[in-house]
N, C-alpha and C positions, 0 to 999 in steps of 0.2 A: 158967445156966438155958438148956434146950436148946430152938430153934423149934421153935413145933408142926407136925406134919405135916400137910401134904394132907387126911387122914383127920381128924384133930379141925377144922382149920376148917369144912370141909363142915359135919362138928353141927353145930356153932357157928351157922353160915350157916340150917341148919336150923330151928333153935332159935330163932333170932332173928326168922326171918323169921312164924316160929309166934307170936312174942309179936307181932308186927306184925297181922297176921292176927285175932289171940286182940282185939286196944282196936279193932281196925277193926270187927270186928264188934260191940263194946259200944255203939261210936258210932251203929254204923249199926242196929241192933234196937232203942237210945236214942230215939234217935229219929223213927220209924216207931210207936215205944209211945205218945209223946204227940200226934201228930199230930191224935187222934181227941177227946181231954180238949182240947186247945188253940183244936181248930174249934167245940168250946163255948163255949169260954171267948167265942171272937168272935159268939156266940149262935147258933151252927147249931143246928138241932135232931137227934135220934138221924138221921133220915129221912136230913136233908142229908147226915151225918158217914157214913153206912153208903152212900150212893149213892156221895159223891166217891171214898171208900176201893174201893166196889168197882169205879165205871169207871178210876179210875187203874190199879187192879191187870187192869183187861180189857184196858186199852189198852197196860200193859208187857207182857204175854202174849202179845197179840196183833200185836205188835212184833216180838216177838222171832221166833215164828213165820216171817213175812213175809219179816221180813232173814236171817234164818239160810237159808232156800232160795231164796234173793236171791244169797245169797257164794256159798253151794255149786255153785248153778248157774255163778256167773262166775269161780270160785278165785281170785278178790281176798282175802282173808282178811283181812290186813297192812291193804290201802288200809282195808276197811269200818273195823278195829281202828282206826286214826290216826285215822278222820275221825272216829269218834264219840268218843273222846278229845278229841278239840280242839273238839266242841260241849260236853262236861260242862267240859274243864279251864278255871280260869282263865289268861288272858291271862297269858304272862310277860317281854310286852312285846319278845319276839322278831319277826322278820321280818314285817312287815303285809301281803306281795303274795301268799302263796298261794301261790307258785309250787313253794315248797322247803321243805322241811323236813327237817330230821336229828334222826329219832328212833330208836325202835329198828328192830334190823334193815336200816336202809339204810347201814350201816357207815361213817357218818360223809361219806357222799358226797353226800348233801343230793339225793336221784334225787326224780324229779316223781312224788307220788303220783299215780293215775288216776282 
């Protein structure tokens, strides 16, 4: 049996990353659909469920706005990228001082984000 080339793992890499892609999004429009039936369930009324829904969605828009001519202005890009990773991701019990981290991009050299 001969290795595949170059050229099919790329698909492959492609393709996979697509079916990655394809559950991440099940998960995540999953659950964004019940979010609205659930804050009934905990007896919100329509009122509550339609305001929370729409300041959340003002306040991620409005977010994004803000920080995005926030990096561009400063061409951190990387740093904004890590840090807001490391506020969603959970702890994986790495390094507690802050000071270093080896993720992507810092080629393993563990450089002080700013």
């Amino acid at each position: 049996m001969s290795r595949p080339g170059t050229r099919d793992l790329a698909w492959r890499f492609v393709i996979a990353i697509g079916v990655v892609s394809l559950f991440a999004d099940f998960t995540y429009e999953g659950g964004r659909s019940i979010v609205g039936p659930y804050l009934g369930v905990l007896g919100a009324t329509p009122l509550v469920v339609g305001v929370v829904a729409g300041v959340g969605e003002f306040l991620g828009y409005g977010l994004r706005l803000v920080s995005g001519g926030f990096v561009d202005r400063r061409g951190h890009h990387c740093c904004c990228d890590r840090s807001g990773h490391d506020r969603c991701a959970p702890d994986d019990g790495a390094s507690h001082d802050g000071a270093s981290h080896n993720g992507p991009g810092d080629g393993g050299r563990g450089q002080r984000w700013r």
